[in-house]
C-alpha positions, -999 to 999 in steps of 0.1 A, spaced: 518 352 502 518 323 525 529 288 530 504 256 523 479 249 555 462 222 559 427 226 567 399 249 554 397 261 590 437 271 592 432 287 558 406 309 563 418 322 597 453 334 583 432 350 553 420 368 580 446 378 594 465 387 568 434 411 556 439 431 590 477 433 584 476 447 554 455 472 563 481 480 588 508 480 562 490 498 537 485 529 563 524 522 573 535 525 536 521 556 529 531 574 557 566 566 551 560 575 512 559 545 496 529 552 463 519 518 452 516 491 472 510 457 455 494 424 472 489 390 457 454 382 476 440 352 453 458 328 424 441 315 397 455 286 413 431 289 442 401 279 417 415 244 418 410 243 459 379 223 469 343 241 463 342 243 500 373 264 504 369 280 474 330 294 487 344 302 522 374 323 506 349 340 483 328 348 513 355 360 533 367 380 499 335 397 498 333 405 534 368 421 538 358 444 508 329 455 520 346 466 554 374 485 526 344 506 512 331 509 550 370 528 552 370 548 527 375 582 547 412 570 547 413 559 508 392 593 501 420 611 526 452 598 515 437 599 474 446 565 473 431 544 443 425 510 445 430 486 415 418 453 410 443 428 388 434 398 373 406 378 356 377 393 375 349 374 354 362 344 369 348 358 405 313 353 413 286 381 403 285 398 440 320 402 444 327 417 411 305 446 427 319 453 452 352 449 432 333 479 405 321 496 434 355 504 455 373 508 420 348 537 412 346 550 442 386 555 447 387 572 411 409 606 418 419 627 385 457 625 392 462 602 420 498 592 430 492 569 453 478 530 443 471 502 462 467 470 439 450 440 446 464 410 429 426 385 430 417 360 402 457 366 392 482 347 375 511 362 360 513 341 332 478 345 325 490 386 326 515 379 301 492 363 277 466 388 278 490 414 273 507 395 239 472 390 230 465 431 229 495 438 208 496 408 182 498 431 158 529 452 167 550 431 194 575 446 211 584 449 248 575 480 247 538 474 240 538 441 262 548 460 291 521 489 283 491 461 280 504 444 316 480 447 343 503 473 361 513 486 329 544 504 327 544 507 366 575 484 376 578 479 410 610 491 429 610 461 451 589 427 455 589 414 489 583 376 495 574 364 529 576 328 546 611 319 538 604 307 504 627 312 472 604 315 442 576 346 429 549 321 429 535 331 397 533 367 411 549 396 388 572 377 371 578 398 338 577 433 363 608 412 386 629 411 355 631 450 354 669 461 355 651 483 386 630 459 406 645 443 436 637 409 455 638 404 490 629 373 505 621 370 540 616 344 566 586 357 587 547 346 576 533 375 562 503 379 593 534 384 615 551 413 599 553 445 617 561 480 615 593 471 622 598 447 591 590 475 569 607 501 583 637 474 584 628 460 542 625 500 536 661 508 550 679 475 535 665 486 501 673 521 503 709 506 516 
């Protein structure tokens, strides 16, 4: 998660860059025995951009999951599965293959490790969809079973780039008597192994 920029130019290059430190992060997180990894990649929000930026994130979407499939020795290796979460029929026809195509292909019977991709997401699109698949018997139980992460809460949400707020990311999970929020200053391309390892010991502290 990242603050405004101003041009399509600016945006595009710290999508970039954020694609090649999550990577990073991803391999980082596992090693140090972390299971699920969560990342808010694309808002809902981002469908009200201009068609230009809109086309040139899609395109840079599609490429960066294309070169995910191209790793798959390390998703296969570590039996990591990869989830998509969100409204993927809002995402052109292409990219909802590829989308199928790493989802199948990271399908292991038992896997304990996840790495979620947050694209075509709005939380409170998440919480209406899962209202709308219990209408019948509403409780928090079932709401929380019908979220996109179902009953998965996350131990910690990390928000980058000094702001205070979720952005519309998780917001029913965050409420969890369990989940914890840390807020940090750096942009998210600039976090190192060092900013985990430091996030990791002031939430185990």
């Amino acid at each position: 998660m990242v603050a405004v920029l101003h041009t399509l130019q600016h945006c595009c290059i710290n999508y970039l860059r954020r694609y090649t430190t999550l990577l990073h992060i991803l391999e980082i997180c596992l090693q140090l025995g972390v299971r699920t990894v969560t990342v808010f990649a694309f808002s809902l929000d981002n469908f009200k951009r201009s068609k230009n930026e809109i086309d040139s994130l899609i395109d840079l979407a599609e490429t960066k999951l294309s070169e995910l499939a191209h790793r798959r020795h390390f998703l296969v290796e570590t039996q990591t599965q990869v989830r998509f979460l969100g409204d993927i029929s809002r995402l052109p026809t292409e990219l909802q293959n590829r989308i199928e195509y790493l989802q199948n292909l990271t399908t292991f019977h038992n896997s304990e490790r996840q790495f979620n991709i947050c694209i075509a997401y709005s939380s409170v699109a998440e919480m209406y969809h899962a209202f709308q698949c219990c209408c019948a018997t509403p409780n928090a139980t079932s709401v929380t079973q019908h979220l996109f992460t179902s009953s998965n809460y996350p131990q910690l949400i990390v928000r980058t780039s000094g702001e205070r707020r979720l952005s519309d990311f998780l917001l029913m999970q965050a409420a969890h008597a369990n989940s914890s929020i840390l807020f940090i200053d750096k942009l998210w391309p600039a976090i190192t192994i060092w900013d985990i390892i430091s996030i990791l010991f002031q939430y185990q502290g």
